[in-house]
C-alpha positions in Angstrom: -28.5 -6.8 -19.1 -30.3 -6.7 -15.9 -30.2 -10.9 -15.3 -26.5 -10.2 -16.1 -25.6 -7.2 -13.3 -27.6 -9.1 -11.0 -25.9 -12.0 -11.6 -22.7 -10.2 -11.5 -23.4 -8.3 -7.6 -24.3 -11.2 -6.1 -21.7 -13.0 -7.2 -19.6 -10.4 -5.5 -21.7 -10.9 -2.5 -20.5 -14.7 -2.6 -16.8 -14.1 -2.5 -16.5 -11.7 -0.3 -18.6 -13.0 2.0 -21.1 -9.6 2.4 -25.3 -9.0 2.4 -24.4 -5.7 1.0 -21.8 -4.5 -0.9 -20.2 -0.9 0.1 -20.3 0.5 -3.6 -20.9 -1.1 -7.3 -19.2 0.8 -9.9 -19.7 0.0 -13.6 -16.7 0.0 -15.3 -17.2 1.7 -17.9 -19.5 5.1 -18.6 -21.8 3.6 -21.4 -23.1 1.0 -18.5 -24.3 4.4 -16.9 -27.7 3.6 -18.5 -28.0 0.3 -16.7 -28.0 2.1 -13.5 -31.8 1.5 -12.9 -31.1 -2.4 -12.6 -28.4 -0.9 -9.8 -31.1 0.8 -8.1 -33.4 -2.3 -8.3 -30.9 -4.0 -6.1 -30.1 -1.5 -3.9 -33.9 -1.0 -3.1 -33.3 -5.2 -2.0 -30.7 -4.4 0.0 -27.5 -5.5 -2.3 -25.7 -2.9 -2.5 -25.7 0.6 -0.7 -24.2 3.0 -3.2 -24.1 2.8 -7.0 -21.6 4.6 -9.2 -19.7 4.7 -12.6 -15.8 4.4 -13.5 -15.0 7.1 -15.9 -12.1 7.3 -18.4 -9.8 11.0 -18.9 -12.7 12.9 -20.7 -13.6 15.4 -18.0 -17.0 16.4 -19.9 -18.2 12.8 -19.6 -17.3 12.6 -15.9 -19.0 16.2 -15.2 -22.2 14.5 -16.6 -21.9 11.7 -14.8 -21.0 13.8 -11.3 -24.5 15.8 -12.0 -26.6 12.5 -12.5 -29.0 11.7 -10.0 -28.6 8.4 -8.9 -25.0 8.6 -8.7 -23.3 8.2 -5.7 -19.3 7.1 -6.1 -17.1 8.3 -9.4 -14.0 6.5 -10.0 -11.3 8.4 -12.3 -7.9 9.0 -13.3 -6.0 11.9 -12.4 -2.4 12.6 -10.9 0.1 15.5 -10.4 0.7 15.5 -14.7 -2.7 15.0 -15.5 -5.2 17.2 -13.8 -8.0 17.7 -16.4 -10.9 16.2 -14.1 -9.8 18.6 -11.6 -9.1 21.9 -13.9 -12.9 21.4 -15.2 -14.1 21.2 -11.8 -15.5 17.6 -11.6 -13.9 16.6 -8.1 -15.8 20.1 -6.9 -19.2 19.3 -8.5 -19.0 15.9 -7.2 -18.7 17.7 -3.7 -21.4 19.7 -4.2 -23.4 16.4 -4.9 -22.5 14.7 -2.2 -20.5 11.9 -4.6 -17.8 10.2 -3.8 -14.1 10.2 -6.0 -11.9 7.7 -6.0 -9.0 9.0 -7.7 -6.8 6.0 -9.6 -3.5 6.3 -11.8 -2.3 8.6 -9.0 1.2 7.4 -10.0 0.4 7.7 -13.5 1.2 4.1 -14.0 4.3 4.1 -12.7 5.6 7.0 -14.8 5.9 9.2 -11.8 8.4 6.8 -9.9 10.9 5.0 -13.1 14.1 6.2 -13.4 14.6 8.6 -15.8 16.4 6.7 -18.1 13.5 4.1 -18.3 11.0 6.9 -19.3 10.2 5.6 -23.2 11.1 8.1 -26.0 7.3 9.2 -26.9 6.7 10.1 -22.9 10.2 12.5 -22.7 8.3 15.3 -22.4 7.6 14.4 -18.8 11.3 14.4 -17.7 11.6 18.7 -16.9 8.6 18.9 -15.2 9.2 15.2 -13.7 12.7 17.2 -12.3 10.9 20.3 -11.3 8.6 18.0 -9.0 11.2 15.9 -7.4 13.1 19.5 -6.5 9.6 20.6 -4.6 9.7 17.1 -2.9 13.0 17.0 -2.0 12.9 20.9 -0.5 9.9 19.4 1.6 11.6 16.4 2.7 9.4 13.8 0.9 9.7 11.4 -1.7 8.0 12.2 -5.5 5.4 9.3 -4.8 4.6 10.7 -1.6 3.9 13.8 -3.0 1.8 12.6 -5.7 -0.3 10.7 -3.3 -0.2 13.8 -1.1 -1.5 16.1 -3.8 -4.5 14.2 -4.3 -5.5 14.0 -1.1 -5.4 17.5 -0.8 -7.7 18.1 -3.6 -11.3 19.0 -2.3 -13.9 16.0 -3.3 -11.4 13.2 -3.5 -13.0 10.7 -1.3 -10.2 8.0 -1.4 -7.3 6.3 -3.8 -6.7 3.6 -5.8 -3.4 2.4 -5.6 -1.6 -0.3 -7.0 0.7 -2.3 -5.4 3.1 -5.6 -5.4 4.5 -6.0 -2.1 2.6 -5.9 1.6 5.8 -3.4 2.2 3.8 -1.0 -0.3 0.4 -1.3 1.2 2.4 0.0 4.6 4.5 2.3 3.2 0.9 3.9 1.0 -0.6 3.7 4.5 1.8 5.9 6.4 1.8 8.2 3.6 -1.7 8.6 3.8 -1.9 8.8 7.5 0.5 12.2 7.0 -2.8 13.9 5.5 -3.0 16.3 2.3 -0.2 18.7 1.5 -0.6 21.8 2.2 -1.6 24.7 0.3 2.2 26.2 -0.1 2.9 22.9 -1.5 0.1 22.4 -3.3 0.3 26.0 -5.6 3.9 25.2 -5.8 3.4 21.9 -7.6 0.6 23.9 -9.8 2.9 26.7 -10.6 5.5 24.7 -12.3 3.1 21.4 -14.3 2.0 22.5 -17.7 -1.0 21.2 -19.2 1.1 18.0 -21.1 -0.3 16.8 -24.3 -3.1 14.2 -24.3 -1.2 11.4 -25.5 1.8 11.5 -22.8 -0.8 11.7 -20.2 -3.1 9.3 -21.3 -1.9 5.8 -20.8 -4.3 4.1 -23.1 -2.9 6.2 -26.3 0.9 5.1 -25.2 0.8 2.7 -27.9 -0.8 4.3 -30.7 
């Protein structure tokens, strides 16, 4: 496993043209354990922080966020899914000095279809989809913006992962950005009206089960 990670950074040294990479996440929490090899590198000057991409289990990530050795948490959360953020990971990881980067901040896309397109099993999303776009609209800002805004307002999230299609996106994602967090009004008005939503409309990977 070692030869392999190795194999693997410097690879990603090669095409993008770096000494030493920013961060190296594993992708998935079992990998946590190869973290030593991670180190190994680091200590040769490869890479400066190590870290580990978590799925929607909060009590995995909270384990993660306490590790020593761990520097950068990547994990999914959004306005309709907030379970890292009810069990206090994004805090912890504060406390720790670990970065969050936050993805499915749209909830793959679910924040931003139409309504109509929203499938049958996921219909649960629609009232509280409607009572977000009325707290958006009464602040003057689109739903995505508001999702994106929300995160950033959460303390520990270090940064977002966003996906996009068009360089239109990447500038229209910037200027959101660059409008900062929403503010606290905002913020404990989007809490006050998002239930907790069942596990399987929230989770994307159990959409097809």
């Amino acid at each position: 496993a070692a030869r392999a990670i190795e194999e693997s950074v410097a690879e990603s040294r090669r095409r993008l043209g770096v000494e030493c990479l920013p961060v190296v996440l594993f992708h998935r929490a079992a990998d946590a354990v190869h973290l030593p090899a991670l180190d190994d590198l680091k200590r040769r000057g490869w890479l400066r922080h190590a870290g580990v991409s978590c799925d929607h289990r909060p009590g995995l990530a909270m384990g993660l966020a306490k590790q020593s050795g761990i520097s950068a948490l990547q994990l999914p959360a959004n306005l309709l899914d907030r379970r890292h953020q009810q069990c206090g990971v994004f805090g912890v990881a504060a406390e720790n000095d670990t970065a969050v980067f936050v993805r499915s901040v749209l909830l793959q896309g679910l924040l931003q279809m139409p309504e109509s397109g929203v499938p049958a099993a996921l219909r649960e999303v629609v009232p509280v989809r409607r009572q977000l776009m009325a707290i958006a609209e009464a602040a003057g800002v689109t739903l995505g913006e508001l999702a994106i805004r929300y995160m950033l307002a959460q303390r520990g999230v270090t940064s977002l992962v966003i996906g996009v299609e068009t360089v239109a996106q990447v500038r229209d994602n910037l200027a959101t950005v660059q409008r900062g967090p929403l503010d606290g009004q905002l913020v404990e008005a989007v809490d006050a009206v998002v239930p907790n939503l069942p596990e399987r409309v929230v989770t994307p990977s159990m959409w097809n089960e």
